[in-house]
Backbone as ProteinMPNN parsed JSONL, in Angstrom:
{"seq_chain_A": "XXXXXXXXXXXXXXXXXXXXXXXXXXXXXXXXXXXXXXXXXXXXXXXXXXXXXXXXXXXXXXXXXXXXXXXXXXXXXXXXXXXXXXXXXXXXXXXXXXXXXXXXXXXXXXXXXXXXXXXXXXXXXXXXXXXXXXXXXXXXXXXXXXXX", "coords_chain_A": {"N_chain_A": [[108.415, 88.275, 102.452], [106.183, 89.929, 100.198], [106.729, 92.057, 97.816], [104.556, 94.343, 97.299], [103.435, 94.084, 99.813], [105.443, 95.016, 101.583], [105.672, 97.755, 100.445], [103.572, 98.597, 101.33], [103.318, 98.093, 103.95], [105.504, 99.989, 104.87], [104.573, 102.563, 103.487], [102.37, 102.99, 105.523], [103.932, 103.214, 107.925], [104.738, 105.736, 106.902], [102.373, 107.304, 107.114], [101.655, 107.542, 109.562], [104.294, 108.625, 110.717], [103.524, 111.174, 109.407], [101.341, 111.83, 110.678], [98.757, 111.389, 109.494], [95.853, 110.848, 109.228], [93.97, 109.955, 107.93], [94.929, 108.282, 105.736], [96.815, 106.501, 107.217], [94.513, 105.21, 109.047], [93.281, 103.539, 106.968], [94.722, 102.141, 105.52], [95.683, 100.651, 107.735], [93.485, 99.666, 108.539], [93.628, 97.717, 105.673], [96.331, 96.15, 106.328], [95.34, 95.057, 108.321], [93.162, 93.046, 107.052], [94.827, 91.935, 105.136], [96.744, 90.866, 107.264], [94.919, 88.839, 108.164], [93.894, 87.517, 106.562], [95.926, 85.862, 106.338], [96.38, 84.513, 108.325], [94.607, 82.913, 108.343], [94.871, 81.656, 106.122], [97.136, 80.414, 106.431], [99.251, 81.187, 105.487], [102.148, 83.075, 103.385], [101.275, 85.675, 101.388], [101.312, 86.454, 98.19], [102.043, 88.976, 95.535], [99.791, 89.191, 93.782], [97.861, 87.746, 94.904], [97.101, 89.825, 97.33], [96.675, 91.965, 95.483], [94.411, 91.174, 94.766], [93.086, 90.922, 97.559], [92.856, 93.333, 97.803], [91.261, 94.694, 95.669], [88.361, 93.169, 96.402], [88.654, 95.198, 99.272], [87.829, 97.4, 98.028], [85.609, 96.942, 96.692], [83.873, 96.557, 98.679], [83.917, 98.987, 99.681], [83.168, 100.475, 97.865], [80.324, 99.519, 97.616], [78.753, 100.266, 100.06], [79.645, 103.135, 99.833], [77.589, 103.759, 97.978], [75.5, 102.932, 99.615], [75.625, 104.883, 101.859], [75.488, 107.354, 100.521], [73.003, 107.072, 99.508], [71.302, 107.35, 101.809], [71.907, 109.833, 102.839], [74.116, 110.078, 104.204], [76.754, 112.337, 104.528], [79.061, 112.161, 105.799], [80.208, 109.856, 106.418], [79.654, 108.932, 103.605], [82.101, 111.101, 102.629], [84.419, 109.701, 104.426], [84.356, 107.166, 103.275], [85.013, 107.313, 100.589], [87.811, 108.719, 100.983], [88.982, 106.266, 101.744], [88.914, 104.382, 99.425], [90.44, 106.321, 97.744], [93.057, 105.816, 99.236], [93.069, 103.397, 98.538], [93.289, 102.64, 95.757], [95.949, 103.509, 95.01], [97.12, 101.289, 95.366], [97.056, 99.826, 93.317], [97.074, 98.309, 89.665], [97.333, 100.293, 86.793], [94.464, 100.9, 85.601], [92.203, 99.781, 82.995], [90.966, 102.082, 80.087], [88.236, 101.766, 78.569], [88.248, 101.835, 75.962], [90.939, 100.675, 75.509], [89.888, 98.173, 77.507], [87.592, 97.156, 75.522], [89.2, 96.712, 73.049], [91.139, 94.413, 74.058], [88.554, 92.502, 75.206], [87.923, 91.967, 72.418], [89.927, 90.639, 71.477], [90.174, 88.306, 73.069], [87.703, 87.115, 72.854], [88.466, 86.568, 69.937], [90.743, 84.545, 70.534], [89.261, 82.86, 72.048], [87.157, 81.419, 70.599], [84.751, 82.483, 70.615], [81.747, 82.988, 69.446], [78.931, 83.355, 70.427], [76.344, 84.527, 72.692], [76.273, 82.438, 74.173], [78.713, 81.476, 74.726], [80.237, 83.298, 76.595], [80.399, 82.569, 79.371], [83.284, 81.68, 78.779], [84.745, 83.462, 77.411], [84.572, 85.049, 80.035], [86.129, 84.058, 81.927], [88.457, 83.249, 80.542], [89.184, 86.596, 79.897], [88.455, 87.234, 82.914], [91.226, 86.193, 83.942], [93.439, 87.151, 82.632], [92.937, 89.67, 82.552], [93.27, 90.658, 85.487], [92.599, 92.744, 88.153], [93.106, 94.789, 86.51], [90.766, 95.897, 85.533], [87.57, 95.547, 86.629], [84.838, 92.596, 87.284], [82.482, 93.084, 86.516], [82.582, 95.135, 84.38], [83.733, 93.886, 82.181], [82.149, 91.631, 81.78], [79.707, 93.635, 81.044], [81.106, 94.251, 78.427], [81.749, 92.471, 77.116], [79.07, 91.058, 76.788], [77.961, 93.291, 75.025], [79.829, 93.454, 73.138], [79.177, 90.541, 72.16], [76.575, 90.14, 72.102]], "CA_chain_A": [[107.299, 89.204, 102.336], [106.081, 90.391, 99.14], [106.605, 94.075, 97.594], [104.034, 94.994, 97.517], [102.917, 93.994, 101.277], [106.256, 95.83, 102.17], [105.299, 98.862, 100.278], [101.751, 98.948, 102.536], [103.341, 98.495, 105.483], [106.333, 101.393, 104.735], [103.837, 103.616, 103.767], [101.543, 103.167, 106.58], [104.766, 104.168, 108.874], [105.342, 107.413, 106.765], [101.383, 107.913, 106.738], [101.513, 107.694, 111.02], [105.325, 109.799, 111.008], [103.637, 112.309, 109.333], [100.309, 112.465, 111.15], [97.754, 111.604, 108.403], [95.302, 109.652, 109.949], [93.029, 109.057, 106.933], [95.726, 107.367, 105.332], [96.944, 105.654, 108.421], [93.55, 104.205, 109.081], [92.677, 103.275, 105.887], [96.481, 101.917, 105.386], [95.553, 100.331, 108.981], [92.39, 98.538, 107.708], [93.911, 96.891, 105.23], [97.226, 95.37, 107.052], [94.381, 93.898, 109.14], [92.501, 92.565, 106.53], [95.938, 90.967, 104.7], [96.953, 89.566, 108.278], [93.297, 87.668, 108.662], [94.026, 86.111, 105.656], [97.354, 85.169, 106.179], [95.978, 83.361, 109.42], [93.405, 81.642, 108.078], [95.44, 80.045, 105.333], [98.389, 79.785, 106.972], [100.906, 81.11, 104.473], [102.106, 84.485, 103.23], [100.79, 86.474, 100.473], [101.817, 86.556, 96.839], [100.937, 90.215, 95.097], [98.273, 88.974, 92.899], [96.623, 88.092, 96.254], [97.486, 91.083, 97.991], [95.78, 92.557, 94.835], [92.902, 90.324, 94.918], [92.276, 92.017, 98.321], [92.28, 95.094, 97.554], [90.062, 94.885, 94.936], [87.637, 92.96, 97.391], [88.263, 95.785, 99.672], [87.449, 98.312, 97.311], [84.313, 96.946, 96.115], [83.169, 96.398, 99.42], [83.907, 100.464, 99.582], [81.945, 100.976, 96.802], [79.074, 99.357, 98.006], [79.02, 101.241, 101.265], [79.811, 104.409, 99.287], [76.385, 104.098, 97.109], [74.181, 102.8, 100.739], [75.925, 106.26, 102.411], [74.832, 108.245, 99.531], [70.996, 106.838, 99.15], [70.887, 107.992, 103.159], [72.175, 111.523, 102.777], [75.299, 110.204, 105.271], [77.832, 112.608, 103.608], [80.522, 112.35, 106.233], [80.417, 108.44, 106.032], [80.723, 108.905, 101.812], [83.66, 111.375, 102.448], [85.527, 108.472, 104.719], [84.681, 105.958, 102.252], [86.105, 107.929, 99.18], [89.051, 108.51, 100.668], [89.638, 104.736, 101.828], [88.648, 103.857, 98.025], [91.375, 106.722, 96.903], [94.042, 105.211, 99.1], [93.553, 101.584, 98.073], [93.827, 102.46, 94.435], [97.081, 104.234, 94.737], [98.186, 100.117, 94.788], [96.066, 99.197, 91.895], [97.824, 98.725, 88.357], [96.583, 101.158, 86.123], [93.206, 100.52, 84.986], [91.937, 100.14, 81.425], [90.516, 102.402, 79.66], [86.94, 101.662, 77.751], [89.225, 101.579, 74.544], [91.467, 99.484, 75.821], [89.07, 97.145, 77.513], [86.63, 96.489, 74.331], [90.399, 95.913, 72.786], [91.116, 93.2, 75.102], [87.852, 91.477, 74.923], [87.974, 91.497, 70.9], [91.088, 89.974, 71.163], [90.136, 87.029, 74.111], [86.878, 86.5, 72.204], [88.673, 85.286, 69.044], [91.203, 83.518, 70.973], [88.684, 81.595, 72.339], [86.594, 81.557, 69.112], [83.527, 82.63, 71.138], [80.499, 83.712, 68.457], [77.257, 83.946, 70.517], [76.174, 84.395, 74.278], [76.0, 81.047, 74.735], [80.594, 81.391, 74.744], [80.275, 84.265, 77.651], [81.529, 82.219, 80.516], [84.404, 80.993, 78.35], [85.332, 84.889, 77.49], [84.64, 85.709, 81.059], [86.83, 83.244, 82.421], [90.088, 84.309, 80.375], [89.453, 87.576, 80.985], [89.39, 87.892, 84.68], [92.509, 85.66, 84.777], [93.975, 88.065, 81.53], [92.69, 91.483, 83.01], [93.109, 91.222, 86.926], [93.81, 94.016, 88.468], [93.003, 96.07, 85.484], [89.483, 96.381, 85.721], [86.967, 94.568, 87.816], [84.383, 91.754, 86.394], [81.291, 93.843, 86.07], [82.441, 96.075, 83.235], [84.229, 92.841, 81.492], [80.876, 90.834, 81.616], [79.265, 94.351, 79.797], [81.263, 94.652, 77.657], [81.825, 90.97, 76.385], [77.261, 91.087, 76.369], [77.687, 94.108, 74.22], [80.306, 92.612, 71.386], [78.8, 89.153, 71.629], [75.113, 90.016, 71.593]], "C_chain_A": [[107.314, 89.806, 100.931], [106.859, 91.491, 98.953], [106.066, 95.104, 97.815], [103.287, 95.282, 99.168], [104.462, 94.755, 102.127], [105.934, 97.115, 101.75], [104.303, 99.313, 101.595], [102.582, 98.877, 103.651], [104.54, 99.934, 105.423], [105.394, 102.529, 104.363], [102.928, 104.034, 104.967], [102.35, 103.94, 107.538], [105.075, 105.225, 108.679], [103.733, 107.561, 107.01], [101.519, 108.367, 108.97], [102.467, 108.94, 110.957], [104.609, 111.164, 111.021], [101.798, 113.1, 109.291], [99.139, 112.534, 109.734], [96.452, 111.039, 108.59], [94.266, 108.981, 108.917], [93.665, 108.125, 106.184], [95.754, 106.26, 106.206], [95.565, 104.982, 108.65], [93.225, 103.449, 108.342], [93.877, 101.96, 105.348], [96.465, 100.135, 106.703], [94.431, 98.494, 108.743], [92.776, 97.477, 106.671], [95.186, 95.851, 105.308], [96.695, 94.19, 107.671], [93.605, 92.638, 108.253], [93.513, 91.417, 105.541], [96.29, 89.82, 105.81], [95.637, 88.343, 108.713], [93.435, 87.197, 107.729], [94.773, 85.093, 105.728], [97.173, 83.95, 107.187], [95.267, 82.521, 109.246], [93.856, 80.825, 107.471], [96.274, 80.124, 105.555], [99.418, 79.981, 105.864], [100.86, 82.56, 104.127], [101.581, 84.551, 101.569], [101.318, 86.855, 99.221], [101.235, 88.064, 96.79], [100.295, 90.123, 94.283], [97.337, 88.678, 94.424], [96.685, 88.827, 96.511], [96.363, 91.842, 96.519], [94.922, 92.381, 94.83], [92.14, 90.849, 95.973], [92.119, 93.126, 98.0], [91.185, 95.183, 96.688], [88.533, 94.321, 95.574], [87.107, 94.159, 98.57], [87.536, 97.252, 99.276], [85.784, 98.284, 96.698], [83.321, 96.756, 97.317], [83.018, 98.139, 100.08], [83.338, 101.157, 98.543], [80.821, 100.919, 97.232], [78.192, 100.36, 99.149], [78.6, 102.585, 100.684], [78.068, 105.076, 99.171], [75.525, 103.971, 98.008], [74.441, 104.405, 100.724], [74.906, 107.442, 101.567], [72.986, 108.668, 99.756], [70.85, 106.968, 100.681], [71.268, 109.032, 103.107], [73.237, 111.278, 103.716], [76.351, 111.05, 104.308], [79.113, 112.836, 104.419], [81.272, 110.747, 106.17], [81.145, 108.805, 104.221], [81.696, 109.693, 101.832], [84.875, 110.059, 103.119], [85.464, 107.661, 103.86], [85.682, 106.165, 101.116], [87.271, 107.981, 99.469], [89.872, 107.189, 100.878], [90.091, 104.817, 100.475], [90.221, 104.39, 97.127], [92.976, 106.082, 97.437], [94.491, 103.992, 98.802], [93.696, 101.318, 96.499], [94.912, 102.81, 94.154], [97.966, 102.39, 94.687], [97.748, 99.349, 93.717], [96.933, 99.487, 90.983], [96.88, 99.429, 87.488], [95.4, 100.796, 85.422], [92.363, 100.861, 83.567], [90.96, 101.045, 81.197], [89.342, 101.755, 78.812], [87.458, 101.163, 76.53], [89.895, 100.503, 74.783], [90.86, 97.957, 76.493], [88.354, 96.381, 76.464], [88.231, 95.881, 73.055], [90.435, 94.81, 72.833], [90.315, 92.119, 75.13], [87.551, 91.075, 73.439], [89.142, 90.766, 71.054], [90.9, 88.792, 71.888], [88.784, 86.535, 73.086], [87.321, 85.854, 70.644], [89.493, 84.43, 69.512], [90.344, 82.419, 71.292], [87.8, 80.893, 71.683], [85.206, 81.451, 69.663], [82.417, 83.218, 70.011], [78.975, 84.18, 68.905], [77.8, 83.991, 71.77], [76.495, 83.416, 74.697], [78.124, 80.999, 75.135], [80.779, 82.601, 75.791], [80.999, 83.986, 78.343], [82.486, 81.366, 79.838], [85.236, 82.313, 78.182], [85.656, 85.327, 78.805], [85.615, 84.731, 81.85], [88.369, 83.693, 81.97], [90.137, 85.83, 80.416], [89.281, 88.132, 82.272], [90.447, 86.972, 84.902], [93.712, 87.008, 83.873], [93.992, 89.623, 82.239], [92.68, 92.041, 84.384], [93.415, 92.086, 87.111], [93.129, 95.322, 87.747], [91.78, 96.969, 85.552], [87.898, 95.121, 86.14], [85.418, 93.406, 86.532], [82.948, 92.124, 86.182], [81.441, 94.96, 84.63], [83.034, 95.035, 81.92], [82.984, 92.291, 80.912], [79.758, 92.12, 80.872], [79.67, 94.667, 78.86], [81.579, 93.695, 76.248], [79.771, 90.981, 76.001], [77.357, 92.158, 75.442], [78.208, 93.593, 73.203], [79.63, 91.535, 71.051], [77.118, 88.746, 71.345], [74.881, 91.222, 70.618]], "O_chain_A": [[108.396, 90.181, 100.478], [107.624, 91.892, 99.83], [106.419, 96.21, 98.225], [102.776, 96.324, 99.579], [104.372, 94.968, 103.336], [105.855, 97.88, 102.712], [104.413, 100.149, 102.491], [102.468, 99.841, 104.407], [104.198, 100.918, 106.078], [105.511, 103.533, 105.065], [102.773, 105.202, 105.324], [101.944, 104.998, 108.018], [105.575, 105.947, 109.541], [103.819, 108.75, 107.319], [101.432, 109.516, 109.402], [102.003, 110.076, 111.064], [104.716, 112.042, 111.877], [101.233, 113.993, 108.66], [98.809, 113.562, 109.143], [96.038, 110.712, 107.478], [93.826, 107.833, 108.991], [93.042, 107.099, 105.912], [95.016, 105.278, 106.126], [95.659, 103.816, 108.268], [92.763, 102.417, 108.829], [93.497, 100.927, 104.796], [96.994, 99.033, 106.549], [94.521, 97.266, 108.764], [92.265, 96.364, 106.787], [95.212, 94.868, 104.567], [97.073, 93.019, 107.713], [93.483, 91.495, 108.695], [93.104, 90.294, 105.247], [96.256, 88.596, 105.687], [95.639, 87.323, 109.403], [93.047, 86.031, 107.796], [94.603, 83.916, 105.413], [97.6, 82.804, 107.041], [95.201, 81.454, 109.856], [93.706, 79.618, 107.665], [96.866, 79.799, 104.526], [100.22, 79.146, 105.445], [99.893, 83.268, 104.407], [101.546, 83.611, 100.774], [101.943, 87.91, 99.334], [100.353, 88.485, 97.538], [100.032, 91.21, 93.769], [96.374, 89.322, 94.839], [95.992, 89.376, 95.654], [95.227, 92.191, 96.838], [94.165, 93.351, 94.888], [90.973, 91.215, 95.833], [91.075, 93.778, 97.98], [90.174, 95.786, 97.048], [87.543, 94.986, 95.27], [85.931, 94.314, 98.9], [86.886, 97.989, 100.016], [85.038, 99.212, 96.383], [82.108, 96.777, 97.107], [82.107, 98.441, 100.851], [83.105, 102.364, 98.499], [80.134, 101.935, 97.347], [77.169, 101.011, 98.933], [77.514, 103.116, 100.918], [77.488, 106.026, 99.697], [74.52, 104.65, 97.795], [73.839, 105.17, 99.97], [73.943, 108.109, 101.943], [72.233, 109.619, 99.968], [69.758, 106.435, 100.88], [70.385, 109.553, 103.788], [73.514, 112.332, 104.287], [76.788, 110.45, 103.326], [80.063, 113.491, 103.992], [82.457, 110.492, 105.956], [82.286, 108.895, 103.767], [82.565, 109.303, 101.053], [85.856, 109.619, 102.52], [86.552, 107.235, 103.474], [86.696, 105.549, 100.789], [88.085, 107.503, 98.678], [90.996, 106.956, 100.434], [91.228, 105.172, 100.164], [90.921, 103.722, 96.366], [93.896, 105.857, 96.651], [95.628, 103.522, 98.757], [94.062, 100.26, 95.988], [95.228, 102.561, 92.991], [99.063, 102.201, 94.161], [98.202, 98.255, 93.382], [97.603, 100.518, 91.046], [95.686, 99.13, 87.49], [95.663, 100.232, 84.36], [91.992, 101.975, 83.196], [89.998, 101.004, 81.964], [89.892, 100.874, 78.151], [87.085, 100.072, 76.099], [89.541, 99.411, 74.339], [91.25, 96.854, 76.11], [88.423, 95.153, 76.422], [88.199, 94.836, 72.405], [89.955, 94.058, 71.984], [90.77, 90.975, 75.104], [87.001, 90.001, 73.198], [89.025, 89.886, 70.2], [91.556, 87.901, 71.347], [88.961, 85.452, 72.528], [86.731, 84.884, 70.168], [89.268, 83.298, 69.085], [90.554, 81.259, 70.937], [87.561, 79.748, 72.067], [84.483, 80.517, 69.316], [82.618, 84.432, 69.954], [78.153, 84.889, 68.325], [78.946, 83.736, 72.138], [77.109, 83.423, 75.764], [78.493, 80.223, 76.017], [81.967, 82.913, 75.71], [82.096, 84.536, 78.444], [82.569, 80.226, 80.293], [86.339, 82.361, 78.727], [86.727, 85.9, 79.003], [85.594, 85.27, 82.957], [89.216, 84.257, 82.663], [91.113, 86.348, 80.959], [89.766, 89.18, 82.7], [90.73, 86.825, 86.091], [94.601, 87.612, 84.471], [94.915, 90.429, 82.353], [92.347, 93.182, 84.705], [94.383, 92.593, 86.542], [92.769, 96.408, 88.201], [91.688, 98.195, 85.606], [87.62, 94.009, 85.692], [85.223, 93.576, 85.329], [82.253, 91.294, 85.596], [80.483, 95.445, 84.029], [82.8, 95.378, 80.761], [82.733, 92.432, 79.715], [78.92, 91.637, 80.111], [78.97, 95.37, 78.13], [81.637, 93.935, 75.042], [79.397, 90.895, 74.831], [76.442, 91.909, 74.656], [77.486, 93.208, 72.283], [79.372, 91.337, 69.864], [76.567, 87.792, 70.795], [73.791, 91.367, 70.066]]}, "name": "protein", "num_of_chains": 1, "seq": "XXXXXXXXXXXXXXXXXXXXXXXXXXXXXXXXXXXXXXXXXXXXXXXXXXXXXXXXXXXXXXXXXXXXXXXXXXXXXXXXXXXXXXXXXXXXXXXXXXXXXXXXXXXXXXXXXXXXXXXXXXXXXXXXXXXXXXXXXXXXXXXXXXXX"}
């Protein structure tokens, strides 16, 4: 078993011990959502996958978030937020703006990209370069901003 899929499940048992239940559910939800993978493809879980979900489940808690919102549900967008806040507590620290436009100056001369037309060659090494870090919607603006 991974690390990080031992972390998630040891926390989940201190989040139950000590009576938290937004944790614990949230904690809950995503055990479930690791074991339905694990069944489907029949093997255990590296932590780049294990990350890969989360960030899946997170954006699918985003989405949610912004419906909730544009209906005035505001007890739905408080459960969502705090899912969102406990599934980033396993996220690696996420780049900064600075550090992102960094990152893609530096993959765009590696790959000696010069116009739009070299996008999905940028966008390709960085979401294998930046997993984790920061998701492929602010990558893909910020590679269209240097390269156009």
């Amino acid at each position: 078993m991974s690390t990080l899929r031992t972390q998630i499940n040891d926390d989940l048992k201190t989040a139950m011990k000590n009576q938290e239940t937004v944790r614990r559910d949230a904690l809950r939800l995503l055990t479930s959502a690791l074991k339905q993978i694990e069944v489907d493809e029949r093997k255990t879980l590296t932590d780049e996958e294990i990350l890969t979900i989360i960030q899946k489940q997170l954006k699918q808690r985003d989405d949610s978030l912004t419906q909730f919102k544009a209906a005035g549900r505001e007890d739905l967008v408080a459960k969502e937020q705090a899912e969102i806040d406990v599934f980033l507590t396993y996220m690696p620290t996420q780049l900064t703006p600075d550090e992102l436009k960094s990152a893609i100056i530096a993959i765009i001369a590696e790959v000696g990209a010069t116009s739009m037309k070299d996008i999905g060659r940028v966008m390709a090494t960085a979401n294998k370069t930046l997993a984790g870090r920061t998701n492929g919607k602010a990558i893909n603006e910020m590679a269209k901003t240097l390269l156009g």
